[in-house]
C-alpha positions in Angstrom: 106.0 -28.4 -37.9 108.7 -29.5 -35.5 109.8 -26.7 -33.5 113.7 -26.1 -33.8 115.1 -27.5 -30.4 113.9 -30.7 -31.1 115.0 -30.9 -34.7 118.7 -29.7 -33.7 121.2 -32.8 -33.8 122.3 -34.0 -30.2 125.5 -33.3 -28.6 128.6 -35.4 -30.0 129.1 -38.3 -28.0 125.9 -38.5 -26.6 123.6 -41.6 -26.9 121.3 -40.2 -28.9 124.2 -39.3 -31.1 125.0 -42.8 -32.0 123.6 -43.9 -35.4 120.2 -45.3 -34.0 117.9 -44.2 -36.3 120.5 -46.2 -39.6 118.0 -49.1 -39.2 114.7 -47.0 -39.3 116.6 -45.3 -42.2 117.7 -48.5 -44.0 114.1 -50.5 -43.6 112.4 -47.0 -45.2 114.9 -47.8 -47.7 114.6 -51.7 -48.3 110.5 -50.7 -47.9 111.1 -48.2 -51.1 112.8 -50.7 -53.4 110.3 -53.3 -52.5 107.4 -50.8 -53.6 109.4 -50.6 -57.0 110.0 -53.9 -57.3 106.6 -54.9 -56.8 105.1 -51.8 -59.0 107.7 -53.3 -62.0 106.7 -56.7 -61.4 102.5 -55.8 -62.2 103.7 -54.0 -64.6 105.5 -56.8 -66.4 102.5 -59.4 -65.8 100.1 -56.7 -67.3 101.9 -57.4 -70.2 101.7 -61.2 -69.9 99.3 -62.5 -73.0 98.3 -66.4 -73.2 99.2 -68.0 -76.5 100.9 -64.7 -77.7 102.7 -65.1 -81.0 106.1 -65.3 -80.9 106.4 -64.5 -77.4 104.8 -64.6 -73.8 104.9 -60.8 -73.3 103.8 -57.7 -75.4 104.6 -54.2 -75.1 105.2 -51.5 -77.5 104.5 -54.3 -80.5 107.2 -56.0 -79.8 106.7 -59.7 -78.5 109.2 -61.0 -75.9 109.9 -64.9 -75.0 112.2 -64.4 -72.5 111.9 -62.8 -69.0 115.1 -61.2 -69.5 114.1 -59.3 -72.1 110.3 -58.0 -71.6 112.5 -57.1 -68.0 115.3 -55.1 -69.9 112.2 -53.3 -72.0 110.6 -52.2 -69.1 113.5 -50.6 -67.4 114.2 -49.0 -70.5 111.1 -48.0 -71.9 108.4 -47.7 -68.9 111.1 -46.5 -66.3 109.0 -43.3 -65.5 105.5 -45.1 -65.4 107.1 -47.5 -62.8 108.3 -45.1 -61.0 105.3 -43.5 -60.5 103.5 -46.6 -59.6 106.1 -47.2 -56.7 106.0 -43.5 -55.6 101.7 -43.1 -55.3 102.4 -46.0 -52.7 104.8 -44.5 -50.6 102.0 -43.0 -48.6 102.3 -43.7 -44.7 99.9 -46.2 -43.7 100.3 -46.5 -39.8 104.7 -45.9 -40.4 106.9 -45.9 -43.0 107.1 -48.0 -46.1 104.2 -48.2 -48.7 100.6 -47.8 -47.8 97.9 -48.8 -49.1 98.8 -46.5 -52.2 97.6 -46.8 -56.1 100.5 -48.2 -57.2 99.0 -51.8 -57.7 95.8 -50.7 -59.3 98.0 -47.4 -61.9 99.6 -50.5 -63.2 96.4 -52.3 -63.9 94.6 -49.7 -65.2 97.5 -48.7 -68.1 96.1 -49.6 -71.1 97.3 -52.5 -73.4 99.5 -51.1 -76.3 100.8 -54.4 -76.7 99.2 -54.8 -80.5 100.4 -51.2 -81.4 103.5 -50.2 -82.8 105.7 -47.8 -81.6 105.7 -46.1 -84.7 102.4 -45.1 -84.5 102.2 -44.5 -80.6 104.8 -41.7 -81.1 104.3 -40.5 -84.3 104.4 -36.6 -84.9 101.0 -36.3 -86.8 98.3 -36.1 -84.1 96.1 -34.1 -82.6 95.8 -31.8 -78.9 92.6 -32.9 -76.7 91.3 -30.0 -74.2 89.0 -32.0 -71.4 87.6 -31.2 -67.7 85.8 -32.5 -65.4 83.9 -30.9 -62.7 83.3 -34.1 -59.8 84.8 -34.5 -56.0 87.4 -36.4 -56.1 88.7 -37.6 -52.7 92.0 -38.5 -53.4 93.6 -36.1 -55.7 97.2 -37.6 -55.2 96.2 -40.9 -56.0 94.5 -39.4 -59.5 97.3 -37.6 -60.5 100.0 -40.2 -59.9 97.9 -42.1 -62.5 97.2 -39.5 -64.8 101.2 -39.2 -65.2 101.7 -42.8 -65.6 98.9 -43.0 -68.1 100.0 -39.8 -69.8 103.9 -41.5 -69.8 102.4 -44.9 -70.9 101.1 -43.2 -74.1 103.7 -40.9 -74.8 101.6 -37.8 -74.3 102.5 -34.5 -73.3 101.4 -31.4 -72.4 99.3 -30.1 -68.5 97.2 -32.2 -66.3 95.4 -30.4 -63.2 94.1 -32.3 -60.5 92.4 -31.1 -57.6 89.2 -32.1 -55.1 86.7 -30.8 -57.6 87.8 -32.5 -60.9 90.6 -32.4 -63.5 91.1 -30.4 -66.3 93.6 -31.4 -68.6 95.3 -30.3 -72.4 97.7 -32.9 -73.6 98.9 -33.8 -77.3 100.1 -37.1 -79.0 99.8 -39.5 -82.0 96.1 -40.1 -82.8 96.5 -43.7 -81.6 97.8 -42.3 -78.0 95.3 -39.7 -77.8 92.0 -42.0 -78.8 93.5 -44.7 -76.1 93.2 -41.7 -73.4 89.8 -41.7 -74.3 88.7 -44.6 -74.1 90.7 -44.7 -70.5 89.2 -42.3 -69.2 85.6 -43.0 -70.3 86.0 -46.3 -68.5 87.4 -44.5 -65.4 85.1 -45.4 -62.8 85.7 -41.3 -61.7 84.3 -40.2 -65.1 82.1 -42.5 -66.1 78.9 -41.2 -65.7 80.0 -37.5 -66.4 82.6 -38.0 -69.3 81.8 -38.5 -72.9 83.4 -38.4 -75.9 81.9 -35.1 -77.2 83.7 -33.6 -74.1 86.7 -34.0 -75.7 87.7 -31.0 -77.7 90.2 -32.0 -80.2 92.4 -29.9 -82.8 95.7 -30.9 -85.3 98.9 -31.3 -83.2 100.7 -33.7 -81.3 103.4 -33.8 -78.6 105.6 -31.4 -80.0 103.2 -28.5 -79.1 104.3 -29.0 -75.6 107.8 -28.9 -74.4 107.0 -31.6 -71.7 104.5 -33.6 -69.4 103.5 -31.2 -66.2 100.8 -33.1 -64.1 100.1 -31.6 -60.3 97.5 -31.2 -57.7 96.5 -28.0 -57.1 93.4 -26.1 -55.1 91.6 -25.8 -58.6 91.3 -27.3 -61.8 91.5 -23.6 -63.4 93.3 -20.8 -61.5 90.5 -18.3 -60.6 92.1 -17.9 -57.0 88.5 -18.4 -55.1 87.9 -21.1 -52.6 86.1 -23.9 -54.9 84.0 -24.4 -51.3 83.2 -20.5 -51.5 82.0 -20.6 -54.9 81.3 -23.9 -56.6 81.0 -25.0 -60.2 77.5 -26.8 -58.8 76.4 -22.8 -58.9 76.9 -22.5 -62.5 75.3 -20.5 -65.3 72.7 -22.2 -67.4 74.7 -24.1 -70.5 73.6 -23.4 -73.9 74.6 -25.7 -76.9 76.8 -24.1 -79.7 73.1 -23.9 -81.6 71.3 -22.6 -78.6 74.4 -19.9 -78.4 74.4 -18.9 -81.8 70.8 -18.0 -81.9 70.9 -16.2 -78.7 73.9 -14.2 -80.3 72.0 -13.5 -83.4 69.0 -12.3 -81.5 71.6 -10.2 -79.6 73.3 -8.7 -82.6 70.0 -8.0 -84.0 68.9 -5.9 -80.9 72.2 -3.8 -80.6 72.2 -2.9 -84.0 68.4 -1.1 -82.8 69.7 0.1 -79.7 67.4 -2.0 -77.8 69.7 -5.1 -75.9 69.4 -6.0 -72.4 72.5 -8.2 -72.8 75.6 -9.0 -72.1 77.9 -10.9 -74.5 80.8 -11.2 -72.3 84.5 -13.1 -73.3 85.9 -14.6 -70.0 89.2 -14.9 -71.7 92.3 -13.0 -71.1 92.8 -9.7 -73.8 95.4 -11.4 -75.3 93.2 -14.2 -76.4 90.3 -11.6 -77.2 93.1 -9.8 -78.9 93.4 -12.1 -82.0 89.8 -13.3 -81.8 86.5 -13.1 -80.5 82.5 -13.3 -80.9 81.3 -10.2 -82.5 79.8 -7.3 -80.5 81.1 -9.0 -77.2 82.9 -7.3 -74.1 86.3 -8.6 -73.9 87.8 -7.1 -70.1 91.2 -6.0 -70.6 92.5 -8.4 -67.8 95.8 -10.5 -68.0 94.7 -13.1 -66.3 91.5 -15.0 -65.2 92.6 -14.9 -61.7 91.2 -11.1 -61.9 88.1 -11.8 -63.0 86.2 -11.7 -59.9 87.9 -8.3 -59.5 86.5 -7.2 -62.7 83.3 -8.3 -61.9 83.3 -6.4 -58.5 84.2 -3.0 -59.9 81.3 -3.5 -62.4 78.6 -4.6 -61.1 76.7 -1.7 -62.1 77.4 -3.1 -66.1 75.6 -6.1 -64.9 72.7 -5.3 -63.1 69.4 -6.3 -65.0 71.0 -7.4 -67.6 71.2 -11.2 -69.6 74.7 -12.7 -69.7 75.9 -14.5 -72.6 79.7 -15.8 -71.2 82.0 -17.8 -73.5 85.9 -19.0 -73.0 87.9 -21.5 -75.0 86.8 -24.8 -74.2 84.0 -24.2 -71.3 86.1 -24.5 -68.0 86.8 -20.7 -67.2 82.8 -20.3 -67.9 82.0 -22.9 -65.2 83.6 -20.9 -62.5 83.3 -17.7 -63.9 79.3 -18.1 -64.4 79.1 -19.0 -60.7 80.7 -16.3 -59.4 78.8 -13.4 -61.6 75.6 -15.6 -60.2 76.8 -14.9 -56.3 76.5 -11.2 -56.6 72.9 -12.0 -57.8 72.8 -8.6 -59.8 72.1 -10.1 -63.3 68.3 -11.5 -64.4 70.3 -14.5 -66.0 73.8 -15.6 -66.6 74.1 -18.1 -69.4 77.0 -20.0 -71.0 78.4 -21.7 -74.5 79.0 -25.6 -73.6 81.8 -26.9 -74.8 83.5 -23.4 -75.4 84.6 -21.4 -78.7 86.5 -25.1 -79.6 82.8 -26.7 -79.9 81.1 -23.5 -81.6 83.5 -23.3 -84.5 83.0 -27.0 -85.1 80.0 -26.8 -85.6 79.9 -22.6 -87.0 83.5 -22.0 -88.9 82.0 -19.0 -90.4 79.4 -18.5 -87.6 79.8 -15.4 -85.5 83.0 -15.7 -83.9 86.1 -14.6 -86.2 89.5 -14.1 -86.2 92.2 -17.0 -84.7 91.1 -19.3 -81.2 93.8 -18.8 -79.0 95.7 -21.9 -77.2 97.9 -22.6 -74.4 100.5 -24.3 -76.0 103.4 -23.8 -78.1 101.0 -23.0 -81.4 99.8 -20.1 -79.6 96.6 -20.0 -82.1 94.5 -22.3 -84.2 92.5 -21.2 -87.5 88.6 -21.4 -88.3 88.6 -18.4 -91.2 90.1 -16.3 -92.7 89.7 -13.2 -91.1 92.4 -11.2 -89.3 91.4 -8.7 -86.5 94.3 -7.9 -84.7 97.5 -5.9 -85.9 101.3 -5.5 -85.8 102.0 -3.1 -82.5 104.8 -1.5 -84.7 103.7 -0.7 -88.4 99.4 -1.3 -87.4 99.2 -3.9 -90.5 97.2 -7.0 -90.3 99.0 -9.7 -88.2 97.7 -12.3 -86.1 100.2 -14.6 -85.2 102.1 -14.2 -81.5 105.5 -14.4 -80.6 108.0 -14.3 -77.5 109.0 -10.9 -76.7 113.1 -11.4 -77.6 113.8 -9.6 -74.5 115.1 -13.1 -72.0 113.3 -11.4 -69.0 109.9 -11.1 -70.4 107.1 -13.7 -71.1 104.7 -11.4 -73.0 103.9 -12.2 -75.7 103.8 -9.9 -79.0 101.8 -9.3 -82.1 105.0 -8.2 -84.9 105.1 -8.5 -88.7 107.8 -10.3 -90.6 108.7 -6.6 -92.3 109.1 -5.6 -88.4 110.9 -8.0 -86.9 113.4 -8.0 -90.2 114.2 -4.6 -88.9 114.8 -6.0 -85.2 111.2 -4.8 -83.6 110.8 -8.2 -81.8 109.9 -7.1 -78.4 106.7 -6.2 -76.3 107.5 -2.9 -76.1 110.1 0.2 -76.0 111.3 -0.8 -72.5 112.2 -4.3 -73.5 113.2 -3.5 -77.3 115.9 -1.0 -75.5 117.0 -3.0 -72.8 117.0 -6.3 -74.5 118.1 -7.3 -70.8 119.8 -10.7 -69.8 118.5 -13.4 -67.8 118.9 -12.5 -64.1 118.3 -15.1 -61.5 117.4 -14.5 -57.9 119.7 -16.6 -54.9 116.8 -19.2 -55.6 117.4 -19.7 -59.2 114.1 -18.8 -60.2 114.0 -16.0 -63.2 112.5 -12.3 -62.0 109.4 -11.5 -63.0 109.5 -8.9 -65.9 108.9 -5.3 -65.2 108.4 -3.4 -68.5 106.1 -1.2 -70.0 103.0 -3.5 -71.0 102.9 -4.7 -67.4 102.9 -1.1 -65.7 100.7 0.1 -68.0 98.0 -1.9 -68.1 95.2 -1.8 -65.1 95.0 -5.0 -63.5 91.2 -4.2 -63.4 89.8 -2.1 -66.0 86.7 0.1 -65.5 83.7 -0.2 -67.7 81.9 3.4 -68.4 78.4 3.1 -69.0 76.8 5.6 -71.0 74.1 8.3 -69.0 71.9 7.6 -71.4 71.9 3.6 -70.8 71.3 4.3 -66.8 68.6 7.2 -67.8 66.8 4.6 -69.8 67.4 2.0 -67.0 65.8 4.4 -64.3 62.6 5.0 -66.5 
């Protein structure tokens, strides 16, 4: 950081008051456009085809046999993927101006759509993927500026996280989009020995279940707040396929029901995603979010001790972290986990062990495997599955009411909000306060598990 004397402008009239530092200024800038210039110029040649029909260039099935106009197309069309290019190589490289940034090799490595229409790129019927990736990854800027031009490219959208141990992303589009991100990033030299298709959790949507394209570098790939280099997903529980899991819960059931387990079933998930569904028999901590986990796992280690853990999230990335962390304390005789999450269990299990909806981050809130409904209206107690925005502006909980409820107006979280119905309020920053009502005081941020006396008594003997 520079400290404040020396950032403080010089005294009018003084040399170093004159406008010195314009040429610096005004090569950074001639530097920038050149980086866009050339980033728009690969781009255009990737589109170059030899012998192409009815034109020399291809993009977006459209074939063009004039510079000008593959040129006008680009700026129009592929303005944010260019854009990107240009910015991942404004990285200093010994001054200003572009380094020896990705923006050459995102541009090569967008896949052709050239013999696809785009109809069928951006059509509404599709389908939302759920992926991660545990690997190190040295330059996480570098992945993510491609990530969002491949993502813009394809017309996805939805969240990409990228960080030094891997990505984990959840991004919708036409079916043609989606299975072209595939294929990408199975031939990622990053992912290609640790991707496959079968790590690709797929379920009906598109890009209209997100309400943009969010793609970042953060610490971690899924927001546990635990240094990765404290506790690593190489320390992970032992995976289980969706067969291997579903016998070990049937064993489990089977012992319960005789008052004779030594395990754990144990949902990883927040309780609003327990709330609506979950495996049978399981514990589901009553946390808000994953980021207190590890506290839940402190004040209960006693739970744990001795025992056999059976974890499962939704698509196997909470589980990776999650696992490892229960396995530091080294209290439990063995942690294990479902591969590929609930999303791969009820693939191959619809009517398996696991009931009620699969909750999703994204603007369907919940997919469907059977029929069953488990949770119920917090108003009138009936039957009622599906979630909603609490009405009140302020809050971002989200709440289980019937259509006979909210007819009469009950469309909030709780009393607090359903009275208030307060307005947006915005701090000096813009940025909207955080909501204070009665779900959130309420609820322990890390619930205690009792164990029965006659559990420990047996334990002790």
């Amino acid at each position: 950081m520079v400290p404040e004397d020396e950032a403080a402008p010089p005294p009018a009239g003084s040399a170093a008051a004159q406008p010195q530092r314009q040429p610096a200024a005004g090569a950074a800038r001639k530097q920038l456009s050149s980086a866009r210039r050339k980033a728009f110029s690969l781009f255009v040649r990737a589109k170059e085809v030899a012998g192409g029909e009815g034109g020399r260039w291809q993009c977006c099935g459209q074939a063009f046999a004039d510079r000008a106009g593959v040129h006008r197309h680009v700026a129009t069309q592929h303005s944010g993927e260019v854009e990107a290019a240009a910015a991942a190589g404004e990285q200093p490289a010994g001054g200003p101006g572009p380094g020896p940034g990705p923006g050459p090799e995102v541009s090569r490595r967008l896949p052709d759509t050239s013999h696809v229409s785009h109809d069928d790129l951006t059509s509404k019927e599709g389908e939302v993927l759920l992926y991660y990736c545990y690997c190190e990854v040295k330059d996480p800027e570098k992945l993510c500026a491609w990530q969002k031009a491949l993502c813009q490219h394809l017309h996805l959208t939805g969240k990409v996280r990228v960080a030094s141990e891997g990505i984990n992303g959840t991004v919708g589009g036409s079916k043609v989009a989606t299975n072209l991100y595939i294929e990408v990033m199975l031939a990622q030299p990053l992912f290609k020995d640790l991707l496959c298709r079968d790590d690709f959790k797929s379920s009906a949507g598109g890009a209209h279940c997100f309400p943009d394209l969010r793609v970042g570098v953060f610490e971690e790939i899924v927001p546990m707040g635990i240094d990765p280099k404290k506790v690593s997903y190489k320390e992970t529980g032992i995976h289980l396929s969706p067969q291997e899991f579903h016998r070990e819960v049937e064993q489990y059931l089977s012992q319960a029901n005789q008052g004779q387990s030594d395990t754990i079933l144990l949902d990883c998930r927040n309780f609003y995603e327990s709330k609506i569904g979950h495996f049978q028999g399981c514990l589901a901590p009553d946390i808000r979010k994953f980021s207190y986990f590890p506290s839940y796992v402190d004040e209960n280690l006693e739970l744990f001790k001795n025992k056999r853990v059976l974890m499962y999230c939704t698509g196997g990335i909470r589980c990776e972290r999650g696992s490892a962390y229960l396995r530091s304390k080294a209290v439990c005789r063995e942690v294990y986990q479902l591969k590929g999450g609930i999303h791969k269990y009820l693939e191959e299990f619809p009517d398996g062990f696991y009931r009620g909806k699969l909750f999703v981050f994204d603007d369907r809130y919940a997919i469907c495997s059977n029929e069953d409904i488990i949770s119920a209206c917090r108003y009138c107690g009936t039957l009622w599955d599906q979630y909603k925005l609490c009405s009140s502006q302020h809050c971002r909980q989200l709440v289980l009411t019937c259509p006979s409820c909210r007819k009469k107006g009950l469309t909030a979280c709780c009393p607090v909000c359903q009275e208030k119905e307060l307005k947006v309020t915005s701090r000096a920053s813009g940025q909207t306060i955080k909501e204070e009502c009665e779900c959130t005081k309420r609820r322990p941020r890390v619930p205690i598990e009792h164990i029965a006396q006659s559990t420990l008594d047996t334990e002790k003997d």
